[in-house]
GULOKE-807230 format. One line per 8 residues: number of its first residue (from 1); their letters; for each residue x, y, z of N, C-alpha, C, O. Coordinates in steps of 0.1 Angstrom, whole numbers, plus 5000, padded with zeros to 4 digits. Layout:
<recs>
NUM) A) X/Y/Z/X/Y/Z/X/Y/Z/X/Y/Z  ...
</recs>
This chain:
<recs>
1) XXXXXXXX) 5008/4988/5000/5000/5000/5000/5009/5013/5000/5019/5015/5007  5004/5019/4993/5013/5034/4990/5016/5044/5002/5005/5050/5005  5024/5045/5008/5026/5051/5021/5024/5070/5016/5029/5076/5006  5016/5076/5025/5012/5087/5024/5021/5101/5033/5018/5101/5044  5029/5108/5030/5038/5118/5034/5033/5136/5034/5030/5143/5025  5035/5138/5047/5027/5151/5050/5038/5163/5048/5047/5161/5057  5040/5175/5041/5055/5183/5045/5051/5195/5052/5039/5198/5053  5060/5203/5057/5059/5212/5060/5073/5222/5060/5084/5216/5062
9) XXXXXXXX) 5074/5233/5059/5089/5239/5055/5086/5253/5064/5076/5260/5062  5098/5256/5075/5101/5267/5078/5109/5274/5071/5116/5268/5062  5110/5288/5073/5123/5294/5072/5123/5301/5051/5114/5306/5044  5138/5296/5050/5139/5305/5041/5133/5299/5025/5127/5289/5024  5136/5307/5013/5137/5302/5003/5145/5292/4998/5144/5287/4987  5153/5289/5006/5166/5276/5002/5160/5268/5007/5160/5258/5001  5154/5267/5018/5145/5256/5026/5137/5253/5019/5137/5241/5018  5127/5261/5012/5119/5259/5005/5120/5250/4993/5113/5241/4989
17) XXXXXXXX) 5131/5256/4989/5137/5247/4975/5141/5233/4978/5138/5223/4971  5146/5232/4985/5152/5215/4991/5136/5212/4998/5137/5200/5002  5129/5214/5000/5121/5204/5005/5105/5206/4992/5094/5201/4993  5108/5213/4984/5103/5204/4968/5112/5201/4963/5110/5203/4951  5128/5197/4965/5134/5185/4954/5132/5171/4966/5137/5161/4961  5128/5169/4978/5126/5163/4987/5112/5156/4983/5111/5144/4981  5103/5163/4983/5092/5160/4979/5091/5154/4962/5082/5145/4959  5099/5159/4954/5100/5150/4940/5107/5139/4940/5104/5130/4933
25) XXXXXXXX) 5118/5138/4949/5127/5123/4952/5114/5113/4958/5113/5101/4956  5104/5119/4967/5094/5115/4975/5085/5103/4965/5083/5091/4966  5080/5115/4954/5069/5109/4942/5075/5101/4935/5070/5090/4931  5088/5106/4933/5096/5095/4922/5096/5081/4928/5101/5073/4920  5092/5077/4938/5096/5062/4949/5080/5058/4947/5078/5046/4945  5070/5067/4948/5059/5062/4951/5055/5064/4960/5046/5057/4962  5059/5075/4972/5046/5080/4978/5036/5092/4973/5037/5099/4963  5025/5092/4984/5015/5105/4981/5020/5113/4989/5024/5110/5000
33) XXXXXXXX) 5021/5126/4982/5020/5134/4991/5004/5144/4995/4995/5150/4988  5005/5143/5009/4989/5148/5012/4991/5160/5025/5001/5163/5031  4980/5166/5027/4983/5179/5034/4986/5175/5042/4986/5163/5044  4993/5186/5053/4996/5184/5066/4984/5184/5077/4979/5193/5084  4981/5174/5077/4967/5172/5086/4968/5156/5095/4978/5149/5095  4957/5153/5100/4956/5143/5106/4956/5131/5096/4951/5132/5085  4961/5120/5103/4961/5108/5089/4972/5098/5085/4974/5087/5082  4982/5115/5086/4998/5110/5073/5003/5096/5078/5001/5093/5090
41) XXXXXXXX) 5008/5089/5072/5020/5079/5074/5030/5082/5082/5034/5076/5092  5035/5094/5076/5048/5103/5073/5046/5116/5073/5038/5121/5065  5053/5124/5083/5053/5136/5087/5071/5147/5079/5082/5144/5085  5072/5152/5072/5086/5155/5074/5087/5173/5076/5084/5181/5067  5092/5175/5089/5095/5189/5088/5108/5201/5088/5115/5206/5097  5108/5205/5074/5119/5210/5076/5122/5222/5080/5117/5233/5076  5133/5220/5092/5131/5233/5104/5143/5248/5103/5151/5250/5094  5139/5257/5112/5150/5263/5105/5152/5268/5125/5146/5264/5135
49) XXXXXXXX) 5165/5278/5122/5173/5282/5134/5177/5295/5138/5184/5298/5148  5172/5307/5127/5176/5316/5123/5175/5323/5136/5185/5330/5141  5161/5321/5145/5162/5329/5156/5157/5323/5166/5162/5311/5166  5150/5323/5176/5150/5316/5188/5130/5312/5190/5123/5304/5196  5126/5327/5179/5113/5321/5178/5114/5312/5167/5105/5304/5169  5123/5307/5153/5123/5301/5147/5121/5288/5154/5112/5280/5152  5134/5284/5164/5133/5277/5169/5124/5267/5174/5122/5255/5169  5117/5276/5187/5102/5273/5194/5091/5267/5178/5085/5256/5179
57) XXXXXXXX) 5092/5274/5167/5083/5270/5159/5084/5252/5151/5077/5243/5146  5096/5253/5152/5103/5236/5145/5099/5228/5157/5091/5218/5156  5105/5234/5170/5098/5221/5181/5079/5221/5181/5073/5210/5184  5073/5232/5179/5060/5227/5180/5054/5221/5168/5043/5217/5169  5061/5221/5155/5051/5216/5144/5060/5202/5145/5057/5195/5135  5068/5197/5150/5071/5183/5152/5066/5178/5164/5066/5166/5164  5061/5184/5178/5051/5176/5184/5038/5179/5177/5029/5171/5180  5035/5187/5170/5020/5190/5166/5018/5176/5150/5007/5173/5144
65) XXXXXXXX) 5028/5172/5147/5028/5161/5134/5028/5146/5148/5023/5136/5145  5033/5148/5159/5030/5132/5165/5021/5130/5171/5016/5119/5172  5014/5145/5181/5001/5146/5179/4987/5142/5168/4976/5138/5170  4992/5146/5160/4982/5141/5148/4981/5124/5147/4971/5117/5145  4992/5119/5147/4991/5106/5143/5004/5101/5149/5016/5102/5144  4998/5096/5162/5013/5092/5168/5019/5072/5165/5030/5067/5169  5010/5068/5159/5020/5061/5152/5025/5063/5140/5028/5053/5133  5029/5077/5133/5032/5082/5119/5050/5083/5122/5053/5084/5134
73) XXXXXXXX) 5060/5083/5111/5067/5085/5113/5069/5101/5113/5062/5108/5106  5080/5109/5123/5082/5121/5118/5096/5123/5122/5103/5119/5131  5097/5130/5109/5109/5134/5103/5115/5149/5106/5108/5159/5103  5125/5149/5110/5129/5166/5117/5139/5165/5105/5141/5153/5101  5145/5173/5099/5154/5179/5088/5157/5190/5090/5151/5197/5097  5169/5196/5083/5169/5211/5087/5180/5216/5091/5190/5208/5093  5182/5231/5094/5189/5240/5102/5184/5235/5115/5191/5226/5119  5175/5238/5123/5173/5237/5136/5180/5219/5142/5185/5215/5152
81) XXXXXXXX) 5178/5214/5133/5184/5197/5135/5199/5198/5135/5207/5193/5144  5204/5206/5125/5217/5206/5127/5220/5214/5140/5227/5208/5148  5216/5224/5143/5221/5230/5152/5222/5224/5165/5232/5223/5172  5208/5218/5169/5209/5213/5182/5212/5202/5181/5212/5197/5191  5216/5195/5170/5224/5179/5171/5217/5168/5180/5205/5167/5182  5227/5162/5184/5220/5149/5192/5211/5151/5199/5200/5144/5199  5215/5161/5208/5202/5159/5218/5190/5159/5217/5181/5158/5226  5187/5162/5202/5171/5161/5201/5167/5144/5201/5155/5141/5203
89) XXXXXXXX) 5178/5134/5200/5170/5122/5202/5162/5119/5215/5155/5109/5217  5166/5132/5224/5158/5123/5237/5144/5130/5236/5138/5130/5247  5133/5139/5221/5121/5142/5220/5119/5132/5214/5126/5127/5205  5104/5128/5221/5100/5116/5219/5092/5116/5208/5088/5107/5201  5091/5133/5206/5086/5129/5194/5083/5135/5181/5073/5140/5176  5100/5131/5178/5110/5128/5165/5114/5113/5164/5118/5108/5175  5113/5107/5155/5118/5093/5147/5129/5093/5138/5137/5083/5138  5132/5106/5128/5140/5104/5127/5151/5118/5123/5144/5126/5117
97) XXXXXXXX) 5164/5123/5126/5169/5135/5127/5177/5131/5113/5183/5120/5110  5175/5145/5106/5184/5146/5089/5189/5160/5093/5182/5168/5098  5204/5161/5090/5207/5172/5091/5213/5177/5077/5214/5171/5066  5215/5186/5079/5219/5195/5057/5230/5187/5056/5237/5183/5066  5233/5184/5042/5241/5177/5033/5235/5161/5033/5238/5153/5024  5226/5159/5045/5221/5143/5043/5206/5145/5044/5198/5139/5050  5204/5158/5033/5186/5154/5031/5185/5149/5013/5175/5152/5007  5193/5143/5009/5195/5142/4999/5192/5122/5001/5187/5113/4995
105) XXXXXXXX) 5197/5123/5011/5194/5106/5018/5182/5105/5025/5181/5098/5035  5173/5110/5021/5163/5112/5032/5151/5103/5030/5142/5099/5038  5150/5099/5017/5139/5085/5014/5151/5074/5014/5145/5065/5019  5162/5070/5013/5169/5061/5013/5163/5056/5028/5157/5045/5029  5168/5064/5040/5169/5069/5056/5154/5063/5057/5152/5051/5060  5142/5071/5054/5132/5067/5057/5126/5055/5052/5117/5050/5060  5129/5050/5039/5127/5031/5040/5137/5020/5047/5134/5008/5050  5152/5026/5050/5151/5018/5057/5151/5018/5071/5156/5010/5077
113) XXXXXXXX) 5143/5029/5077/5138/5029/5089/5125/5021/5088/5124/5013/5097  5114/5021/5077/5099/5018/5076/5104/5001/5077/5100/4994/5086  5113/4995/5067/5116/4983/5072/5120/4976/5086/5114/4966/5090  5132/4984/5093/5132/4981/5107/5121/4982/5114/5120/4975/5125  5113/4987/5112/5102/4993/5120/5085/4981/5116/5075/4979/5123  5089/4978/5104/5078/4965/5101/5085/4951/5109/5077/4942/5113  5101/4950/5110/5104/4941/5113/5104/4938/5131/5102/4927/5136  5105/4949/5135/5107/4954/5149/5092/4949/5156/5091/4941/5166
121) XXXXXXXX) 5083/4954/5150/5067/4954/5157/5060/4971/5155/5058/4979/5147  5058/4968/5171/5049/4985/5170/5059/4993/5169/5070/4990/5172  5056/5004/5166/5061/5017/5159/5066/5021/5171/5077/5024/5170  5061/5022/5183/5067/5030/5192/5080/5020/5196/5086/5025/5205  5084/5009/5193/5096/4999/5202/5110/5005/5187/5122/5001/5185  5103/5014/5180/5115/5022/5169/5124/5031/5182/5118/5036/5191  5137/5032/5181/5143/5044/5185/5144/5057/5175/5143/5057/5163  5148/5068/5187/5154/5079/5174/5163/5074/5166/5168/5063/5170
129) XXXXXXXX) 5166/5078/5156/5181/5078/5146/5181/5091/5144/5173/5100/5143  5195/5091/5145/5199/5108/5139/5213/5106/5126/5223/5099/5126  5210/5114/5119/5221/5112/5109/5225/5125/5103/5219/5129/5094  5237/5131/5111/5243/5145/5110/5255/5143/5104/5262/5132/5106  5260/5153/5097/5275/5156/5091/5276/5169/5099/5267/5177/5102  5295/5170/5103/5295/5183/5106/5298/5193/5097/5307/5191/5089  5293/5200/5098/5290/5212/5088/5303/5220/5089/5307/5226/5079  5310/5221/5100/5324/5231/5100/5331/5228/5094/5338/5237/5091
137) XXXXXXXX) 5335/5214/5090/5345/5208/5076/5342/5200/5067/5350/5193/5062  5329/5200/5065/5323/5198/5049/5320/5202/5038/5310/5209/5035  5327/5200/5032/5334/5206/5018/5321/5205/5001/5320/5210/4990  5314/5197/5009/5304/5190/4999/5294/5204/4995/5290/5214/5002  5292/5203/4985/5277/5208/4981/5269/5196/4980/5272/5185/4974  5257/5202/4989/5250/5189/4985/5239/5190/4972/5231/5200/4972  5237/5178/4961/5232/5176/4954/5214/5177/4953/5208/5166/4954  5208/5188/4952/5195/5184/4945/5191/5193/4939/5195/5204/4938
145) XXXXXXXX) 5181/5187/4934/5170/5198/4921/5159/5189/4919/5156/5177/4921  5152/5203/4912/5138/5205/4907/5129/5199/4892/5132/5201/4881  5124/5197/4894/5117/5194/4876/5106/5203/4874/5101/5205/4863  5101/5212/4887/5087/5220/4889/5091/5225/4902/5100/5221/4909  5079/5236/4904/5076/5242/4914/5057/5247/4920/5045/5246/4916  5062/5250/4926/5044/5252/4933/5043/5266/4928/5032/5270/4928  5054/5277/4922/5048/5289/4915/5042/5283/4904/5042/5271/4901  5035/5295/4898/5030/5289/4883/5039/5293/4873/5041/5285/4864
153) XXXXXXXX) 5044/5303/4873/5051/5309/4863/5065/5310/4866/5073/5306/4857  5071/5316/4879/5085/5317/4884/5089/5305/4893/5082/5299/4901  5105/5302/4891/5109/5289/4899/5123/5296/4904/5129/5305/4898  5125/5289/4915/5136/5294/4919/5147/5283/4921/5144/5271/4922  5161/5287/4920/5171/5277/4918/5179/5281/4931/5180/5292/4936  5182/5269/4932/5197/5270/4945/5211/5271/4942/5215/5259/4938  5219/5277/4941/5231/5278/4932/5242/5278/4946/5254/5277/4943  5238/5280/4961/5253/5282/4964/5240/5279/4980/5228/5280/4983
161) XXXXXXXX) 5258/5275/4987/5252/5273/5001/5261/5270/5010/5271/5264/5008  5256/5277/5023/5267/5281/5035/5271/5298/5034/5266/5306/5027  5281/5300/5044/5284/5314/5045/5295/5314/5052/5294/5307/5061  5307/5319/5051/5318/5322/5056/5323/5335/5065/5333/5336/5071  5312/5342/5064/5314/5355/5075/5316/5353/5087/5326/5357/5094  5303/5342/5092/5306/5340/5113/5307/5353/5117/5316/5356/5125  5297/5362/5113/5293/5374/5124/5287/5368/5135/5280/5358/5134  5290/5372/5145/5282/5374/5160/5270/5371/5163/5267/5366/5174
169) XXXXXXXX) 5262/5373/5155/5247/5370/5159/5242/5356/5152/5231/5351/5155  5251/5351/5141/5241/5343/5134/5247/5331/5131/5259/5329/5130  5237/5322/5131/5242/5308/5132/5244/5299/5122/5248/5288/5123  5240/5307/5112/5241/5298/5097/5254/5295/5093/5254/5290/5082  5266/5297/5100/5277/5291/5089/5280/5279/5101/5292/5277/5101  5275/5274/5108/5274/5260/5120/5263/5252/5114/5264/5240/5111  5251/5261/5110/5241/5255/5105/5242/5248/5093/5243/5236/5094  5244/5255/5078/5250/5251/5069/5266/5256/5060/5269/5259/5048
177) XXXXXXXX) 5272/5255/5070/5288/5252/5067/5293/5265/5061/5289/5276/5061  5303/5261/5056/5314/5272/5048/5305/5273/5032/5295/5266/5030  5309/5283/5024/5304/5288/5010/5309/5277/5007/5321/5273/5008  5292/5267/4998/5298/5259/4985/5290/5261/4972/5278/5265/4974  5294/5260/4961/5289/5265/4950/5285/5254/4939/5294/5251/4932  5275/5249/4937/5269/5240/4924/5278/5240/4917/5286/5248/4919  5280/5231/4905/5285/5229/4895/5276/5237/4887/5264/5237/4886  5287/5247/4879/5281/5254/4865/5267/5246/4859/5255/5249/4858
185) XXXXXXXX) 5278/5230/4854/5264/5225/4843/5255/5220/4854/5244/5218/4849  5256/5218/4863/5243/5212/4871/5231/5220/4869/5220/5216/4867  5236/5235/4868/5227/5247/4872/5223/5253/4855/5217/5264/4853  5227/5245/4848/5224/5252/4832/5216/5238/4830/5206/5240/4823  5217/5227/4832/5206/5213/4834/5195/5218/4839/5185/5214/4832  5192/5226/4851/5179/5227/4859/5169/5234/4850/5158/5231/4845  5180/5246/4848/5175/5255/4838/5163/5255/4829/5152/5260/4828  5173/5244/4820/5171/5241/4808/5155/5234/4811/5145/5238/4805
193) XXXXXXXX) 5154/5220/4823/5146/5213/4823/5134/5228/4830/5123/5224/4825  5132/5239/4836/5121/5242/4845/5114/5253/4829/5103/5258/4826  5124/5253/4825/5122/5262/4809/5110/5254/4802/5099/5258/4799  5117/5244/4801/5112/5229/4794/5096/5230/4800/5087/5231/4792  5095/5230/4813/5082/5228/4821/5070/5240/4823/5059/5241/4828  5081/5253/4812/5066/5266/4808/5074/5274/4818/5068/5285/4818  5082/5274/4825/5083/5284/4837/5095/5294/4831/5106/5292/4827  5085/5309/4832/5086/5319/4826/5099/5323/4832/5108/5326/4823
201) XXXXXXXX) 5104/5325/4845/5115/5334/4850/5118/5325/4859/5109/5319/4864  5135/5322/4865/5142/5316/4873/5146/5325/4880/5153/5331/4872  5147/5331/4892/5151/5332/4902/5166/5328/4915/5164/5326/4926  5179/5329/4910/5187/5322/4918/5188/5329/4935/5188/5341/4939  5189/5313/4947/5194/5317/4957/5203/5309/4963/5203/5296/4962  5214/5318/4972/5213/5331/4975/5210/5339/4962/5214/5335/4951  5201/5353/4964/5204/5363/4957/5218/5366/4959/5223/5368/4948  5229/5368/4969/5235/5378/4966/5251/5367/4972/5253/5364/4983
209) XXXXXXXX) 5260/5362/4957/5268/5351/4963/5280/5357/4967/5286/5367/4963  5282/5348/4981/5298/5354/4994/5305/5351/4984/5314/5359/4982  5304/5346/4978/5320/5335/4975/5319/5335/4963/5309/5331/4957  5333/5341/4954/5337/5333/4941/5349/5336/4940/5354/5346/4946  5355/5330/4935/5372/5326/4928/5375/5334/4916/5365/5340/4915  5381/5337/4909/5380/5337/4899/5396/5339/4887/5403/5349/4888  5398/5334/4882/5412/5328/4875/5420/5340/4872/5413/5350/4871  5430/5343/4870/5445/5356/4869/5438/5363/4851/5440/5359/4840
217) XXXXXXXX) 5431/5374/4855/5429/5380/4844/5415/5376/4836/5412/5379/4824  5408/5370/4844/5392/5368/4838/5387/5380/4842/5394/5388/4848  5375/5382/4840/5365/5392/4842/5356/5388/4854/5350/5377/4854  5355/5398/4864/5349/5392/4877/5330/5393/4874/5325/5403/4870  5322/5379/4877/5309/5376/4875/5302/5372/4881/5302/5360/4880  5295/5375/4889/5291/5372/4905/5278/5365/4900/5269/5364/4909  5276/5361/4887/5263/5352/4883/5269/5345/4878/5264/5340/4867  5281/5340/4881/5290/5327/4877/5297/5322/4887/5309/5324/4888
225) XXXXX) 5289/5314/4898/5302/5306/4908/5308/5297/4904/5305/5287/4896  5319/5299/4910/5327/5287/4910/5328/5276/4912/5327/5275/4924  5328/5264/4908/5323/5246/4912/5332/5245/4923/5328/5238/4932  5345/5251/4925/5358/5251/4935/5355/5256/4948/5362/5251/4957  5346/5264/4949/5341/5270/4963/5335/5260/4972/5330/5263/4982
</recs>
């Protein structure tokens, strides 16, 4: 029987964007995706950390998803996952913790939890799993994209991620790591296919990129990152 998956997305437009190429890795397997309501199979929320009400908001729509259906799996992803790391395995109720660079594994992660968990018995004799990279020396860009979007006409693309400033106030280069930058053709592939799909205007984020390199005597192009970053 087709297992049914409920989403929900805090936070920014990069959030946004990874959790519909999440949601399309999702369909491509054969789940439904259905609202966030009572019911789901599968709960996944992706959380963010920016501030401290951000915070409070990730911990309540992941008790408010085990609430709804507390034998459903639910899935924490995110900034707010990365940040607070392990210790969220002792909320009873999260099943399973994805932190950035491993939401790309995140239907892999979640069937083979759904198998331990058929093999196991009842859903509640599951423990947490958590599966974090640290973000302070990971070098990776992580891999995904789009075929569509929920705009009708504009789509937005992810072209770079992390931040290397480490001002004072902000937690995003802990959250997601140092400046890494897509591959050129990855980002002229997306392109090509959301063009393909009727969509009028692409959008890149970040709007505005920390980071580029750029070779002894080229012309400096801040709508051209580097794959090296």
């Amino acid at each position: 029987m087709k297992k049914t998956v409920a989403l929900h997305n805090l936070g920014c437009k990069v959030n946004a964007y990874e959790l519909e190429a999440i949601q399309q890795l999702l369909e491509n397997r054969g789940y439904e995706i259905v609202p966030f309501a009572p019911g789901a199979d599968v709960y996944i929320i992706n959380t963010c950390t920016v501030t401290n009400i951000a915070d409070r908001k990730s911990r309540q729509m992941l008790h408010k998803a085990k609430k709804m259906n507390p034998d459903a799996v639910v899935v924490a992803c995110g900034c707010y996952v990365q940040a607070a790391g392990e210790k969220l395995e002792e909320d009873t109720a999260i099943d399973l913790i994805i932190g950035n660079n491993k939401k790309k594994d995140l239907v892999d992660i979640l069937e083979n939890f759904l198998a331990e968990r058929e093999d196991g018995g009842k859903p509640s004799d599951a423990e947490c799993k958590s599966f974090l990279v640290d973000m302070t020396h990971n070098r990776e860009y992580e891999t995904l994209s789009i075929s569509k979007t929920a705009e009708h006409t504009r789509a937005f693309l992810k072209v770079q991620d992390g931040c290397n400033q480490f001002c004072t106030y902000c937690i995003i280069p802990y959250a997601r790591g140092r400046v890494r930058s897509r591959r050129q053709s990855d980002v002229v592939e997306e392109v090509k296919r959301l063009v393909e799909a009727g969509y009028q205007e692409v959008d890149r984020y970040p709007p505005f990129l920390l980071r580029t390199r750029f070779p002894r005597g080229r012309k400096r192009d801040a709508a051209r990152p580097d794959p090296r970053c």
